[in-house]
Each structure stands twice: as structure tokens, then as C-alpha cells.
C-alpha positions in Angstrom: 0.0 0.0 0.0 2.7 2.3 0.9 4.5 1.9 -2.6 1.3 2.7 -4.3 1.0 5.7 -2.0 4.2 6.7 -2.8 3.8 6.2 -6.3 1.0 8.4 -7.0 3.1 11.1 -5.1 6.0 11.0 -6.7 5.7 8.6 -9.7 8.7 6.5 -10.4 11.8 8.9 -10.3 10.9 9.7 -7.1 12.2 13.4 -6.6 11.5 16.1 -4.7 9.5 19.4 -5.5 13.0 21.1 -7.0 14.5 18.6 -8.6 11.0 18.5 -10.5 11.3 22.2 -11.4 14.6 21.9 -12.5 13.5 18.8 -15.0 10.6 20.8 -15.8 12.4 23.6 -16.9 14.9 21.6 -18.5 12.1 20.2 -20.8 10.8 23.3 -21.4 14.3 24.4 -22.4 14.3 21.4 -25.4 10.9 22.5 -26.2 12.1 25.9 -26.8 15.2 24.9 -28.5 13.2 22.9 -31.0 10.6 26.0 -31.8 14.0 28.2 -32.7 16.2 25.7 -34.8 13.8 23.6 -36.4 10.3 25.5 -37.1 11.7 28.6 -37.3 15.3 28.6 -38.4 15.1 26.0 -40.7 12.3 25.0 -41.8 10.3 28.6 -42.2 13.4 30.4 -43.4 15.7 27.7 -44.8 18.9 29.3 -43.0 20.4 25.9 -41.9 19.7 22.5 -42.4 19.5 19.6 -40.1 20.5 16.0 -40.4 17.5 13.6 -40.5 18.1 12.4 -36.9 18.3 16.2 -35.6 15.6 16.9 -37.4 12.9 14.1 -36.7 14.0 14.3 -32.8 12.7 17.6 -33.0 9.6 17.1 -35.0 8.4 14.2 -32.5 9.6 16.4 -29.6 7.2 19.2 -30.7 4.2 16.4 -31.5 4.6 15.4 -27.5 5.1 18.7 -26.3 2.8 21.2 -28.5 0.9 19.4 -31.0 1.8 22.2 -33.3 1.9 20.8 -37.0 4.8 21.7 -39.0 3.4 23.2 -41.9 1.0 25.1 -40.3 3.2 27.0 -37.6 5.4 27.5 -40.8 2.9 28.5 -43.2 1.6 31.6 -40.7 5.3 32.5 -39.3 5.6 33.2 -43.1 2.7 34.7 -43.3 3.7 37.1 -40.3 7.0 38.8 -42.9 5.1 38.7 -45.7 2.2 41.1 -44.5 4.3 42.6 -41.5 1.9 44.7 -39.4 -0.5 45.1 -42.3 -3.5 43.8 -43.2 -4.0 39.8 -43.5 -0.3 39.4 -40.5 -1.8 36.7 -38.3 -0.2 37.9 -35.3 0.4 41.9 -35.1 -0.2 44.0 -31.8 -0.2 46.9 -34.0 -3.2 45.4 -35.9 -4.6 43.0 -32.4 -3.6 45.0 -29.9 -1.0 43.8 -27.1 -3.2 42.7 -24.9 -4.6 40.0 -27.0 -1.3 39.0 -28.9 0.6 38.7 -25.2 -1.9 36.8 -23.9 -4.2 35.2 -26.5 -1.6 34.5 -29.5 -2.2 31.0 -28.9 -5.6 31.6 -30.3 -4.5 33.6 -33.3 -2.4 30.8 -34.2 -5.7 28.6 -34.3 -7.4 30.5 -36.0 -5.2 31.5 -38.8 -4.1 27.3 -38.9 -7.6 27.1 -40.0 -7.3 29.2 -43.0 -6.6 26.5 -45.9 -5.3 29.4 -48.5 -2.4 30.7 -46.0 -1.4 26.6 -45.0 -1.9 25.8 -49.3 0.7 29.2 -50.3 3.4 29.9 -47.3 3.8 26.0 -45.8 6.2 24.9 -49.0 8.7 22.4 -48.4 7.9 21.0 -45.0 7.2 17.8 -44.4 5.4 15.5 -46.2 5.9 11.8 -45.4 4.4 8.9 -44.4 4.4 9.7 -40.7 3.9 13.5 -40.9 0.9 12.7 -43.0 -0.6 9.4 -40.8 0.7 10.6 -37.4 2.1 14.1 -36.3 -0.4 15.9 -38.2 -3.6 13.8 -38.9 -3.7 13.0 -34.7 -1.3 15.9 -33.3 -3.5 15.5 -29.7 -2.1 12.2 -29.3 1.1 13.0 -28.7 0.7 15.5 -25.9 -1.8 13.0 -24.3 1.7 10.7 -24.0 3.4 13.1 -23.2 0.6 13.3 -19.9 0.8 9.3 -19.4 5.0 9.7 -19.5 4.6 12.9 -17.0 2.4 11.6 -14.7 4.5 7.8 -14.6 7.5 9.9 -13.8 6.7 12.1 -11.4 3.5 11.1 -9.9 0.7 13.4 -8.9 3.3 16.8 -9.8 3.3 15.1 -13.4 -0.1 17.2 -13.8 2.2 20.3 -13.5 5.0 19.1 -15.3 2.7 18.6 -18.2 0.3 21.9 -17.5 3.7 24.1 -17.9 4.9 22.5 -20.9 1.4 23.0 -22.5 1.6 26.6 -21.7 5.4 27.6 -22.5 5.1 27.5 -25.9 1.3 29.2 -26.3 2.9 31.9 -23.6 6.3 32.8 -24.2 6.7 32.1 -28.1 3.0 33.3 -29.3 2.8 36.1 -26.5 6.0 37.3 -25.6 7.9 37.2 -28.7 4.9 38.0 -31.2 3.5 40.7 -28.6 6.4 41.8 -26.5 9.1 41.6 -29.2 6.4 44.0 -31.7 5.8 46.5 -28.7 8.8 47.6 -26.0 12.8 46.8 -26.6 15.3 48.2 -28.5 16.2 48.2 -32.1 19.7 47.7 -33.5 18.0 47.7 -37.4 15.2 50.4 -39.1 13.4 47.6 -40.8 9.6 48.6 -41.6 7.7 47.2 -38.7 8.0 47.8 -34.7 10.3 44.4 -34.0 11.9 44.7 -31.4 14.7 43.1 -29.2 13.6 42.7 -26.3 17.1 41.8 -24.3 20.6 41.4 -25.8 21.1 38.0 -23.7 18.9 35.5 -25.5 18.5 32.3 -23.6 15.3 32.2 -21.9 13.5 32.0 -25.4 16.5 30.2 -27.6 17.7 33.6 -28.8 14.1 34.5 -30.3 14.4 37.3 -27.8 16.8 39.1 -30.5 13.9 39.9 -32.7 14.6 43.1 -34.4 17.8 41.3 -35.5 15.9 38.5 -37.3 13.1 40.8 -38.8 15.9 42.8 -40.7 17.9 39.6 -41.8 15.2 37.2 -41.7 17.1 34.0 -43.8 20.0 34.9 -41.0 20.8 31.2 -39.0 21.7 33.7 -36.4 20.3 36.2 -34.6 22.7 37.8 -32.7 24.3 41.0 -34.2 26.3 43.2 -31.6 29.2 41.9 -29.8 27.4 42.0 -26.3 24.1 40.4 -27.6 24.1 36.2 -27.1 21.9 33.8 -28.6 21.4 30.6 -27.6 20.0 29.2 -30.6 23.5 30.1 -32.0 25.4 28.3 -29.8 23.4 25.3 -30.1 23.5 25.6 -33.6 26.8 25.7 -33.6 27.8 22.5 -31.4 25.3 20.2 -33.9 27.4 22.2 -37.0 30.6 20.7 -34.9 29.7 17.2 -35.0 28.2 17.8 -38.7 24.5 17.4 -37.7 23.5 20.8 -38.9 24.9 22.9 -42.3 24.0 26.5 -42.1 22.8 28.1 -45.2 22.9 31.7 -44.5 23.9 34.4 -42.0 23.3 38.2 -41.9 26.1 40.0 -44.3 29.1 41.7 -42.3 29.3 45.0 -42.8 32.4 46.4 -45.8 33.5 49.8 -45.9 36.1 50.7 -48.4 38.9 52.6 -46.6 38.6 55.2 -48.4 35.6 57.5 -50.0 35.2 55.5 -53.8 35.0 58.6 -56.4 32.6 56.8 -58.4 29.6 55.1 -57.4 29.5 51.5 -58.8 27.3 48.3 -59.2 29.3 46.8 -55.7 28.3 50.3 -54.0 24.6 49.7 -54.9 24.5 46.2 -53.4 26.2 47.4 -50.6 23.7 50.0 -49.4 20.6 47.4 -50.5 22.2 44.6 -48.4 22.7 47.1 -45.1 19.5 49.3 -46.0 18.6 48.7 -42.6 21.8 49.8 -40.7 22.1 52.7 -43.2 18.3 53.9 -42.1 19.2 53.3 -38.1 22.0 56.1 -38.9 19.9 58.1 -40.4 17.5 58.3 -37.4 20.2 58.8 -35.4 21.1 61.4 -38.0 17.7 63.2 -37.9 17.2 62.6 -33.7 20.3 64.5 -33.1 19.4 67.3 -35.4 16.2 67.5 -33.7 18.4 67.8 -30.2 20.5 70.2 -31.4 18.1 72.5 -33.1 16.1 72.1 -29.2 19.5 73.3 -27.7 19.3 76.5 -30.4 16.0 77.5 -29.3 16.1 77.1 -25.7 18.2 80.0 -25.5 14.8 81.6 -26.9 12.2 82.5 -24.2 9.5 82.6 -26.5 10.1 79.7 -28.3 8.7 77.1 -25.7 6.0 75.7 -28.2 8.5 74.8 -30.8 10.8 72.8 -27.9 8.2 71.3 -27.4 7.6 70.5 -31.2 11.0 69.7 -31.8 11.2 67.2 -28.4 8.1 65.6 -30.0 10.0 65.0 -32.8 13.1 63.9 -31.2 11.1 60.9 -29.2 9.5 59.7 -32.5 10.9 60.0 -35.4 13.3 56.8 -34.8 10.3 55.0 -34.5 8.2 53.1 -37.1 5.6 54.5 -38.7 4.0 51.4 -38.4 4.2 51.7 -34.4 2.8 55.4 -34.4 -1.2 55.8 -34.2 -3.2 58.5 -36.2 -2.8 61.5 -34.1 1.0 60.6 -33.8 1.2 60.3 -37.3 -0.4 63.8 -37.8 1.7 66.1 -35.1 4.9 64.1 -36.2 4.2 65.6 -40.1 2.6 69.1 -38.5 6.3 69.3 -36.5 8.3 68.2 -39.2 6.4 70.6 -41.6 7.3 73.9 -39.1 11.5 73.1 -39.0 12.8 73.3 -42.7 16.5 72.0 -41.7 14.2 68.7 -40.7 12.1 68.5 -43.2 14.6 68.6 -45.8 16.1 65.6 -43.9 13.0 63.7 -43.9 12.1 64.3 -47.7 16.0 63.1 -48.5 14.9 60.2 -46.6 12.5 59.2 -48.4 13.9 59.6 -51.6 16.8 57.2 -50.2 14.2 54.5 -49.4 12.8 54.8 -53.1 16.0 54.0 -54.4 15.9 50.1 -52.8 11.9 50.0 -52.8 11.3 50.1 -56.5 10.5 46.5 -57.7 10.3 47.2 -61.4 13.1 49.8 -61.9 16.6 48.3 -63.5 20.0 48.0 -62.1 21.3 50.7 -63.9 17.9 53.1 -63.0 19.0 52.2 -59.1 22.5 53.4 -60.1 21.4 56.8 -61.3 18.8 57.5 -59.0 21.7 56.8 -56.2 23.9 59.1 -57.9 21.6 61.8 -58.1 20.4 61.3 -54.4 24.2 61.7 -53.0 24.7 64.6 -55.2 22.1 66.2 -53.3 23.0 65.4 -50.0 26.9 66.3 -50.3 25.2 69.5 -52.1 23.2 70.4 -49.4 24.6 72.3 -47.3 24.2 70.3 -44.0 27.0 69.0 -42.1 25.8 65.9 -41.4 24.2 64.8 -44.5 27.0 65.7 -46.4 29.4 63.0 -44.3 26.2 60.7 -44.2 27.2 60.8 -47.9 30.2 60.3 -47.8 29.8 57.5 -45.5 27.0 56.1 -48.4 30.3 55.9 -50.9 32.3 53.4 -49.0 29.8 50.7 -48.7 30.7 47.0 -50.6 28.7 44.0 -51.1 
């Protein structure tokens, strides 16, 4: 009677409370692993791949752990960078709000898995064999109701929680957190077009995924880390399966080449340069038109009588390194009504834009980029501000 007793307590490991928490979390921590390196780094943006073993451990790992079918999660992570915080993005607090994506995401995920045109165009090249098609995804309940028997055999009556916390990990921190938090407070090392953000530069709790700015503005990139203080995990592990040659990556985000000196003429390899680092290049040029803002604040606050421009021009200073994806209507409007009352930032903003134009353009020809580049640093080393005319500068040095 006793062993039974002691059974249903503590199943048949036996273990106290904290050696249960440190399983659990330990579990969690495979789980997590296998969200970052399979689903997301290889098999949704092809920037490694994984030997077969790696790569099936992980695919019946996730069936026990998440139910979460391969091509699904894959088809709407896709999904995600193809309409970034626009219309038809499964996920977006900008679009949900961050209440809901933090702590409902699990449910967008549902509901979007149940769209048959986003699984039919974004889920190419995942699985398709015998037991993806007869097992992981035609019953992807059953394995998480073995996963419950093995919990429950294991630890006994604390099984329940084992099992309750590795239902909610994933739901929590990868559809929440990252998907909410990561789109809402942080810090951005890249401009991309959306309101990523990083949320810290040590990336462990979340496999590295907490470095999301970084992946939205080199998405193919294997890994995610960018400065020299920031670590990722994922890396790491990535790394170590690379070693013993169970993992070949595919791509990584470009290093940064500057030419040592300013290049006279403005080639082909300068073009690819500033298209492969559009991102950096836009980060400096908010920093660019932040500390003209500050700078034109310390002018005018010599300037009794100027308090209502400060106040403009501190608006200004606060936002304009943001997205406009992250700013609502009435930000949107006093940001242009500033903008439109300081002409030394306004010309700065226009050149701005006419920057971005020359990598937007999907239809315009190599040599159309060229000339529109040309005429665009022209401009800024002709106009007659300091620090556009070294931002310039700066522009003729890039490399691919």
C-alpha cells in the first residue's frame, strides 16, 4: 500500500519538489530549442539545415510537447513577414492590440491554422511523409496526451504540473512574448519597416528569439545575434550540432564592408552594398535626424518665446526613430505638422524618403537604381548640412 502511495506522489523517479522544477524547466528548455532551430530557423526560413536524426528528434519532440503541426506553424510565421503589421499578419499587436497578442496569440495561431489558403501558399517544403501525413499531423492531440501518461508515470501526482507548464510555454512565451512583446517595448539595433523589437541582448530564456529586431531585418539569417554584447542561444546550439556535422548552415546576416577610403565613383558593388545594409544605413539616419532635432532644441532654448517649438521639436526627437508602423493617427499627424514647421528637418525627412525609393522600386533596372543613387548623393553632399553631407560620404564606402 505504501509503494502505491508513494507512487502516485512522486511517480517512479521519485524526486522532490526542486529537482521537478529543474526537470521541468529543462524540458521546457528542449521544447524551446526545437521551436527556434527547427520550425523557425530551418524549416520557415531555410537558414540551416538539419541531419534527419536532428531533425525528426525535433519534429516528435514538438508532437509530444505542442501538437503544433509543422506546416502550419510554418505557413503563418511566413505569413507574419510577408504582410508585417499590415493587413492579412496573423499575429500583429499593431493590428490585435497587445493585450490580445501577449496573452491570447495561442488563439491567433488557431485561427489563422484554419485558413486553408495561408497553410496551401506559405507551408512549402515541410514535411510530407508517411508519418507526418498518418501521425504528427492527422492526430497531433495524441502526442501530448503521452506526453501526460509519460509525466504523470514519472513524477507522480506533480506530473499534472510538469505537463500543465509545458502546454503553456510555448502558447505563452513564443506566441505572446515574442509576437507581442518583441512587436511592442525593446530596443532596435535595425530600421526595418515594422516595430520588431529586441527585447534583451542575452537570448537564452526564449532560444535567442528574444533578439527579434535582428531576425526581422535579416530574416534568412541562422543567427540572430548582431552586436558583440548580444548572445543567442539558438546560435550556440546551432553551432555545437554544426561541430559534430549534424547541422549545415545556409545563411547568415552579411558583415558590414566599408572601403577605406571614399570611392569617387559610385559603382554596381556600391549599390549592393547600401541594399544589403538598407537597414543599418536607415538606423543612422535616425540617429542622424534625432540629433538634429536635439540640437536644433538646444538652439531655441536660448529663446524664451520659443517654448512651443521645444516642445515640437522634443516631439519630434522621441518619434521620429520609430516606425511609422508603431505610431497611431494623431502621432502620425503632429509628427508631419512638427516636421512641416523646421525646414532643416524637413529637408532631412524628404531626402529620406527619396533614399528608401531607391531600394523600394520592384520594377526599376539595375542601372535606373545606379542613377537615382547618384543623383540622391549629389544632393545630400550639395546640401549644405554637415551631417548629411558626411552621411554621404559614409553612403560611398559601402561593398557587397
Amino acid at each position: 500500500m505504501q509503494s502505491i502511495l508513494d507512487f502516485v506522489a512522486a511517480g517512479l523517479l521519485q524526486l522532490n519538489v526542486w529537482q521537478v522544477i529543474g526537470i521541468t524547466l529543462i524540458l521546457t528548455h528542449i521544447t524551446i530549442a526545437a521551436v527556434t532551430i527547427y520550425l523557425h530557423r530551418s524549416q520557415a526560413h531555410r537558414g540551416l539545415d538539419l541531419h534527419p536524426i536532428v531533425s525528426h528528434f525535433f519534429r516528435f519532440w514538438l508532437w509530444m510537447t505542442t501538437g503544433m503541426v509543422t506546416r502550419e506553424w510554418v505557413a503563418i510565421h511566413r505569413k507574419h513577414h510577408a504582410k508585417c503589421e499590415k493587413e492579412g499578419d496573423p499575429h500583429s499587436p499593431v493590428i490585435y492590440g497587445i493585450d490580445r497578442v501577449l496573452w491570447r496569440g495561442a488563439e491567433l495561431y488557431r485561427d489563422e491554422a484554419l485558413n486553408e489558403e495561408t497553410i496551401k501558399r506559405f507551408s512549402h517544403g515541410t514535411p510530407n511523409d508517411w508519418i507526418e501525413n498518418n501521425l504528427y499531423s492527422k492526430h497531433p492531440s495524441l502526442g501530448i496526451l503521452f506526453m501526460l501518461v509519460i509525466d504523470i508515470a514519472l513524477f507522480g501526482a506533480m506530473g499534472l504540473c510538469v505537463w500543465a507548464v509545458q502546454m503553456a510555454w510555448i502558447p505563452f512565451w513564443a506566441a505572446g512574448v515574442i509576437n507581442g512583446l518583441g512587436h511592442y517595448v525593446g530596443y532596435r539595433n535595425f530600421s526595418s519597416p515594422d516595430t520588431s523589437t529586441n527585447l534583451v541582448p542575452i537570448g537564452i530564456l526564449i532560444g535567442g528569439e528574444e533578439l527579434h529586431n535582428n531576425h526581422h531585418a535579416y530574416g534568412t539569417s541562422a543567427k540572430f545575434s548582431s552586436k558583440w554584447y548580444e548572445f543567442d542561444i539558438g546560435w550556440m546550439y546551432i553551432s555545437i550540432l554544426k561541430f559534430f556535422r549534424l547541422a549545415e548552415v545556409k545563411k547568415v546576416a552579411p558583415k558590414l564592408k566599408l572601403a577605406k577610403q571614399v570611392q569617387e565613383e559610385v559603382t554596381e558593388n556600391t549599390l549592393h552594398g547600401i541594399i544589403t545594409h538598407r537597414y543599418e544605413i536607415m538606423t543612422r539616419y535616425a540617429s542622424l535626424l534625432k540629433q538634429t532635432a536635439l540640437q536644433e532644441m538646444a538652439r531655441l532654448q536660448r529663446n524664451p518665446e520659443a517654448k512651443a517649438e521645444v516642445a515640437k521639436l522634443n516631439f519630434i526627437s522621441q518619434h521620429i526613430t520609430q516606425s511609422e508602423q508603431g505610431l497611431n493617427d494623431a502621432q502620425r499627424a503632429e509628427l508631419a505638422e512638427s516636421l512641416s514647421q523646421n525646414k532643416a528637418l524637413a529637408q532631412l525627412v524628404a531626402m529620406r524618403e527619396e533614399l528608401f525609393r531607391v531600394w523600394s522600386s520592384s520594377t526599376a533596372s539595375t542601372e535606373q537604381l545606379l542613377q537615382d543613387l547618384r543623383h540622391w548623393l549629389q544632393q545630400a553632399q550639395q546640401s549644405g548640412v554637415q551631417s548629411l553631407e558626411e552621411f554621404a560620404l559614409r553612403l560611398r564606402r559601402y561593398a557587397a
